[in-house]
C-alpha positions as CSV (number, residue, x, y, z in Angstrom):
1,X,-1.1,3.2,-24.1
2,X,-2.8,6.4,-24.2
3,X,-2.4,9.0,-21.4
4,X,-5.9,9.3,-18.7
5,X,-6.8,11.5,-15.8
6,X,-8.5,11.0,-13.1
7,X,-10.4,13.3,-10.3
8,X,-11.5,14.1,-6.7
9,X,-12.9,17.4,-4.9
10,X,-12.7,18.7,-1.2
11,X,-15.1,21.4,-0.2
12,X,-13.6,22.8,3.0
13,X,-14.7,24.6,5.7
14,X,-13.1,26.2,8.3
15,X,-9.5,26.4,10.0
16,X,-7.1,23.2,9.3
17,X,-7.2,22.3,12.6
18,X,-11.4,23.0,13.5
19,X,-12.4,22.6,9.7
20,X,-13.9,19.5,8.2
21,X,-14.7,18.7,4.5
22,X,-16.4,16.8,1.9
23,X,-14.5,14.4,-0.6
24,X,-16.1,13.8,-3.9
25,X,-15.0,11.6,-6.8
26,X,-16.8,11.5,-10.7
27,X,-17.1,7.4,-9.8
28,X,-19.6,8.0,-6.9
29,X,-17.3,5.6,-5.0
30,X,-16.9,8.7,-2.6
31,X,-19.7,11.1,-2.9
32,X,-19.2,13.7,-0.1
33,X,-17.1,11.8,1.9
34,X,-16.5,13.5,5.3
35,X,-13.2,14.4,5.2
36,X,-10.9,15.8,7.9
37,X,-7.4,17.2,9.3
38,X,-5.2,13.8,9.5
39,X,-4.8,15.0,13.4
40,X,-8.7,15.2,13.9
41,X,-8.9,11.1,14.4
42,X,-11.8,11.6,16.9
43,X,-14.2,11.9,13.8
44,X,-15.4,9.5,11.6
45,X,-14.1,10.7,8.8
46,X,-11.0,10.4,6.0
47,X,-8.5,11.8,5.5
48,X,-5.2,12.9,3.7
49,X,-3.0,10.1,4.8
50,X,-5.2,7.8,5.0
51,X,-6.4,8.5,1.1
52,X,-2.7,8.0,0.0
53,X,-2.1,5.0,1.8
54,X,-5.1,3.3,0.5
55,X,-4.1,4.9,-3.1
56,X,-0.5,2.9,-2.5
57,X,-1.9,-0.3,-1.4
58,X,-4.3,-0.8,-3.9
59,X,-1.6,0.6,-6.6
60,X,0.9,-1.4,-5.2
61,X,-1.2,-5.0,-5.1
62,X,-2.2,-4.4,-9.0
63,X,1.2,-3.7,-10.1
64,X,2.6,-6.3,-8.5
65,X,-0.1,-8.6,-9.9
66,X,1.4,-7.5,-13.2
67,X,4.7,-8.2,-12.3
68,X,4.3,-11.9,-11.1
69,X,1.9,-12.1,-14.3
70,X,4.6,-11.1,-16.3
71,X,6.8,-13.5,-14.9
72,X,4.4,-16.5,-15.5
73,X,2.7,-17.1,-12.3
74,X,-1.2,-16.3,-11.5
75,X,-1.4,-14.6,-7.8
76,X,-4.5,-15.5,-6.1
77,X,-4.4,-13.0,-3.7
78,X,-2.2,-10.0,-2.8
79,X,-3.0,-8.5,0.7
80,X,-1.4,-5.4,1.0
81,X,-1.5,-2.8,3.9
82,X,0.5,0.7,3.5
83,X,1.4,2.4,6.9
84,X,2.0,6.4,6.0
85,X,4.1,8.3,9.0
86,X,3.9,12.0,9.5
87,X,6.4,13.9,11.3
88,X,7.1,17.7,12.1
89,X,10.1,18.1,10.3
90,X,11.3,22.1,11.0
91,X,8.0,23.1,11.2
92,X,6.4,21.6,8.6
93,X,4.4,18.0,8.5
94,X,6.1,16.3,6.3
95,X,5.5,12.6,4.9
96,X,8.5,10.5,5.6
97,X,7.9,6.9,5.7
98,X,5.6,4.6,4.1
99,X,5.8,0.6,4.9
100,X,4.1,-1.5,2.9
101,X,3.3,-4.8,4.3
102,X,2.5,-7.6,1.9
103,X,1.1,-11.3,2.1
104,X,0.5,-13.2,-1.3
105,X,-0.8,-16.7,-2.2
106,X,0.6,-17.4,-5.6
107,X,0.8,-21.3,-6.7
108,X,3.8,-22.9,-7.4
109,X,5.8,-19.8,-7.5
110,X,9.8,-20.1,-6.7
111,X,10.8,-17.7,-3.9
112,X,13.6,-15.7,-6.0
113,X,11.2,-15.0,-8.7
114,X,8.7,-14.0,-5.7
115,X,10.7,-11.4,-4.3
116,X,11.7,-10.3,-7.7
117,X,8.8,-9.1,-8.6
118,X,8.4,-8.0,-5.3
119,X,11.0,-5.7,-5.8
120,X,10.2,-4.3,-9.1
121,X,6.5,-4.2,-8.1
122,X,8.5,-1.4,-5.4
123,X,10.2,0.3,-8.0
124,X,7.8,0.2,-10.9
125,X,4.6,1.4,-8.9
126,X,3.1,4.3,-10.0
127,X,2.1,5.8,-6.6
128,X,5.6,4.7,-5.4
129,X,7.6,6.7,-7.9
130,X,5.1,10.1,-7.0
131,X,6.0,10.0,-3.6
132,X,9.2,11.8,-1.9
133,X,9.4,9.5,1.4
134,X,11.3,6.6,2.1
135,X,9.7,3.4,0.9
136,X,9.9,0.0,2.7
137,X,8.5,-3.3,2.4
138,X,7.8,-6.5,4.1
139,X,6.4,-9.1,1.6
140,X,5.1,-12.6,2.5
141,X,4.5,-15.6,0.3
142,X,1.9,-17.6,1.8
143,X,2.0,-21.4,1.8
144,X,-1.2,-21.4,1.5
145,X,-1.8,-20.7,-2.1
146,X,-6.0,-21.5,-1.6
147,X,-6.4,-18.6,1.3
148,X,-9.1,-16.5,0.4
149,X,-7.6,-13.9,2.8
150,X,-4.3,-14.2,4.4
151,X,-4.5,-12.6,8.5
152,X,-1.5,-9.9,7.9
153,X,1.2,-10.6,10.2
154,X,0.6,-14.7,11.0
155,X,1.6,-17.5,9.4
156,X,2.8,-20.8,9.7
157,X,6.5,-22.4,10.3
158,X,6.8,-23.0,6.8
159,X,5.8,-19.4,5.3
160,X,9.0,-18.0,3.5
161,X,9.3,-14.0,3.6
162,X,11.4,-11.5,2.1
163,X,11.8,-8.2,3.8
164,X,12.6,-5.5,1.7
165,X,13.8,-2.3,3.2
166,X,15.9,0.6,0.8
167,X,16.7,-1.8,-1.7
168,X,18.0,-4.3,0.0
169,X,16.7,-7.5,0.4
170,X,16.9,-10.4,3.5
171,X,15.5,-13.7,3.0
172,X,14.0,-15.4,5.9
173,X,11.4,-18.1,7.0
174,X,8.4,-16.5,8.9
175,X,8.7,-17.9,12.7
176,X,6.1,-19.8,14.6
């Protein structure tokens, strides 16, 4: 597979903390984007953490999907939400945590073979691998496999999860 770039631009303007910016991307999907401090959540606008965690989800979700497509099964969907923590770390903000909470609807799938891709979904994503900050997971196989869109964080008695946390994995059945 050959090698490809892509790219985005800030103009900024003023002090980190006062400042505000524009975000810019050649697809037009962001076209002068307001853009902010991640600390300046008063304005509607994006920012830095909030970029990357949306950059992990969506990376996260396809490579999975190539995982469990590798392994024979066709997801239907994969919800994903990354949670990015900051914290002033001797004096510098540092990114130290991200959790990535997942629910997938995948038909027939076997729970083993669920959280194995799970797992190398973790270790193979490409957004996962850039980042220096510790990496954990919960991931949820839906029994609903005709959801359209699972509600993160509910399910029913029978929903079978694996929590994945430093590579280390617990099985477990969802509670009521």
């Amino acid at each position: 597979m050959k090698p490809y770039t892509r790219q985005a631009s800030v103009l900024w303007i003023g002090t980190c903390q006062h400042g505000k910016g524009a975000i810019s991307t050649p697809s037009a999907v962001l076209n002068e984007a307001p853009y902010a401090s991640g600390s300046a959540i008063k304005r509607r606008a994006t920012n830095p953490l909030e970029l990357i965690a949306a950059a992990h989800a969506g990376s996260f979700s396809m490579t999975l999907a190539n995982e469990l497509g590798t392994a024979g099964y066709s997801p239907r969907t994969i919800d994903t939400t990354a949670t990015v923590t900051m914290e002033d770390i001797a004096a510098r903000w540092t990114m130290t945590q991200i959790h990535l909470d997942v629910i997938v609807s995948v038909p027939r799938v076997a729970q083993c073979d669920f959280v194995d891709a799970a797992l190398r979904a973790k270790a193979n994503c490409p957004i996962s691998r850039s980042l220096n900050a510790n990496i954990s997971m919960r991931a949820i196989l839906s029994p609903r496999a005709h959801a359209a869109k699972p509600v993160p964080h509910r399910g029913s008695g029978k929903a079978a999860s694996g929590i994945v946390q430093k590579n280390k994995v617990r099985s477990n059945r969802a509670k009521t």
